[in-house]
N, C-alpha and C positions, 0 to 999 in steps of 0.2 A: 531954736528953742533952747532955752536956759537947760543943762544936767539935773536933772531932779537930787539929784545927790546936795550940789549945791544949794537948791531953793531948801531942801528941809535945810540943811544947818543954817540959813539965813534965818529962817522963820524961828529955829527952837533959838539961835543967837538973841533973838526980840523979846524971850519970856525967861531966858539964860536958864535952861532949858538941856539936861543933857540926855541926849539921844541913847534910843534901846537897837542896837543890833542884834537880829538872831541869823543865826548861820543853819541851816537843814541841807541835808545832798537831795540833791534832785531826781526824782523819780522811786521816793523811797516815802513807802514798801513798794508802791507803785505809782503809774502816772496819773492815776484818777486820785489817791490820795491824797500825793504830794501836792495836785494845785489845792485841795482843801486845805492841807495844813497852809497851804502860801496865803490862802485868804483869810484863815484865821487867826495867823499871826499877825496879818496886814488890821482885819478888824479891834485885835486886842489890844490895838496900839503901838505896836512895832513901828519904828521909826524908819530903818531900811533892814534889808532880808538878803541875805548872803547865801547864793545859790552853789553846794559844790558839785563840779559835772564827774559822775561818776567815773572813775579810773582804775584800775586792775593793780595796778601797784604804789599807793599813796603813801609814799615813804614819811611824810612830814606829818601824816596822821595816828592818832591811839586808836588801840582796838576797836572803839563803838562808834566813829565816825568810820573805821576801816571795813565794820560790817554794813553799816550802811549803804557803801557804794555795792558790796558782794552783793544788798538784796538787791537795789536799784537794779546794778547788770541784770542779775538772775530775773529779773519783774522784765528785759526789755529794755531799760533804757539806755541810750547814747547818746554822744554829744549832738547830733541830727535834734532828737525829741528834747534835749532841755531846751533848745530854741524854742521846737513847740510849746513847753510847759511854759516858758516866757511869755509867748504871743496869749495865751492861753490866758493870764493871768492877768494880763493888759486890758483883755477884755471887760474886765470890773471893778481892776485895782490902780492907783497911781503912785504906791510905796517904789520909791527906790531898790532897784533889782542890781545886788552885785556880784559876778560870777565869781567861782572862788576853783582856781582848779592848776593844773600843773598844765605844762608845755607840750608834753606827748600828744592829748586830743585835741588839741588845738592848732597842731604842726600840722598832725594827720588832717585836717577835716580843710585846713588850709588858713593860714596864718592871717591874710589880708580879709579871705573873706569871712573869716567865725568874726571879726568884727563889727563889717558890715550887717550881715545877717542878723547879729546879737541884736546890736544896736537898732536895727531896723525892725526886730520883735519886740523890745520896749526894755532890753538890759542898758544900765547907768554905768557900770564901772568892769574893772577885770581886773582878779590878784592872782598874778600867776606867780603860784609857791618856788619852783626851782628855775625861773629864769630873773636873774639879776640885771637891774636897768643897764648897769656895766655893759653888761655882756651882749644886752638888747641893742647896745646902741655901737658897736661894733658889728653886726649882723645884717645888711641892707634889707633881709627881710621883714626885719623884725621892727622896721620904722614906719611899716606901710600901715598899722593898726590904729584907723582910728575911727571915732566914733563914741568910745568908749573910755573914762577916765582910769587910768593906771593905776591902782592905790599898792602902795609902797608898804612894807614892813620893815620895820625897827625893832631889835630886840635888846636887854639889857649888856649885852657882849657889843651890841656894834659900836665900832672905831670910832670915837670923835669926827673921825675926816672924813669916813663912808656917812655918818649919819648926817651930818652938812648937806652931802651931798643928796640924799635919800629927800632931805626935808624941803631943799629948795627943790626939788623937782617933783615935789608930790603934785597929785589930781586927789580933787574929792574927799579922802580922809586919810590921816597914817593910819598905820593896822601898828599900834604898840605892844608886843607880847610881855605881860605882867612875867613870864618866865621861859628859861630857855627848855629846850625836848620838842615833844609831838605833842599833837593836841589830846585833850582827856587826863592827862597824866599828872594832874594836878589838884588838889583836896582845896587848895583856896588860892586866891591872889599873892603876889608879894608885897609886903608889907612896905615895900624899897618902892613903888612902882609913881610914887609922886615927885620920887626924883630923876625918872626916867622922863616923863611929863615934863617939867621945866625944862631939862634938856632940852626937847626936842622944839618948845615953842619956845624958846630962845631963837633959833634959827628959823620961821615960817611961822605963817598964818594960817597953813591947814589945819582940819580942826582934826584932834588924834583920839582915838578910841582905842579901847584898852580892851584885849583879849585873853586867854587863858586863865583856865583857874576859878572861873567864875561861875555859882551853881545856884547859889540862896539869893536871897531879898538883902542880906547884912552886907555878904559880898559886892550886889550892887551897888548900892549904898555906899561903901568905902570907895567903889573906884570912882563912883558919880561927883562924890570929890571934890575928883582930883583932874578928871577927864571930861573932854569933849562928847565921847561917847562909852558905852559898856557893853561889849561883843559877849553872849553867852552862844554856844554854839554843842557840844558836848552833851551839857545836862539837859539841854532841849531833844537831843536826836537820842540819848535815853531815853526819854519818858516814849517817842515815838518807834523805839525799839520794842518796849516793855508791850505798851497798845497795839502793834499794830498788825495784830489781827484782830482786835475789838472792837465791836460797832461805835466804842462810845472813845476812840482815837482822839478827833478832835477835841470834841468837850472836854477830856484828859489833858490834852496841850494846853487847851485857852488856863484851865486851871491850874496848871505848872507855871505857864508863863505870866498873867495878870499879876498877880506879887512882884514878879521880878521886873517887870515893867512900870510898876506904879512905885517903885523904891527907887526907880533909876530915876523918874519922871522928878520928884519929888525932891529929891536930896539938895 
């Protein structure tokens, strides 16, 4: 069966067409939540959905996805249940699911098989933040993962020669960070980020979606552009910071998110 990752860029490539990614941590505030908000973002029009698997020490992260994962743990979850929440989700949805998490729970839980398993509950991709393909591919274990497409990040600092290499071995989509830091830590896009874009599709035919920074309808807009896709991830898991304890969480989301998906859609 064709990566559902790839069939949506084939499909939005036919109407040129650029893709809304939203990123939420998993099991946040809880697991009955989290697959509502997965569905709601699936129904708003979300393009693909960036799962991150709750972790205790998310060094690449700013404070509001960093509490995120706090409430997820504190709710129960671990990498065991975002499987479930995956399987869960499959049940009514066919948005492209991409996990989004560090090396640690993934090592622990077992490297070959959170693949397997993933892949075999209905996740499309996996971006693991502090393990470098480099480094992957010196590690015998780290070869055995598959199932699932690798997607790659690129940031305005990477090397000419690293980023060559990043691009001809991407899966699925680059992850281009509009700026360098942790995630959140940014009022808007960079202004520079269309010419981080040509770079990168000079070398590959992956299609590159562009992350950080990004919070308005204006914001999407400018990277929609410029980019294959527009990663909001941040201002999304605020607003479900803000709600969530409120019965009306979702319907808060859909109405955060619908502008920022109908600017992307559009541009």
């Amino acid at each position: 069966m064709a990566n559902r990752i790839d069939t949506t860029f084939a499909r939005l490539r036919e109407t040129s067409t650029t893709a809304f990614v939203a990123y939420v941590c998993g099991g946040d505030p809880n697991f009955d939540r989290s697959l509502e908000i997965l569905q709601a973002l699936a129904d708003a029009g979300a393009d693909i959905i960036e799962v991150g698997v709750p972790f205790s020490d998310p060094m690449a992260d700013g404070i509001v996805n960093q509490m995120a994962a706090e409430r997820a743990l504190k709710a129960g979850m671990s990498t065991p249940r975002v499987i479930d929440l995956i399987r869960a989700f499959r049940e009514t949805h066919e948005t492209p699911l991409v996990l989004f998490t560090y090396l640690n729970p993934i090592y622990a839980y077992g490297y070959e098989k959170f693949h397997t398993d993933a892949a075999a509950a209905g996740a499309d991709g996996i971006l693991l933040l502090d393990l470098p393909p480099s480094e992957a591919a010196m590690n015998p274990d780290f070869a055995k993962g598959e199932g699932l497409h690798h997607i790659h990040l690129i940031a305005p600092t990477t090397p000419p020669e690293r980023q060559a290499n990043l691009a001809q071995s991407s899966q699925g989509f680059i992850y281009a960070l509009s700026r360098t830091g942790v995630t959140g830590g940014h009022s808007a896009p960079s202004e520079t980020i269309g010419e981080l874009v040509t770079s990168i599709k000079a070398r590959t035919d992956t299609p590159i979606c562009v992350g950080f920074g990004i919070g308005t309808p204006e914001h999407a807009t400018m990277v929609a552009k410029k980019a294959d896709g527009v990663i909001v991830g941040s201002a999304i898991v605020k607003t479900i910071e803000i709600n969530a304890d409120s019965p009306v969480l979702v319907s808060k989301l859909r109405e955060f998110v619908t502008p920022l998906i109908e600017a992307t859609h559009r541009a």
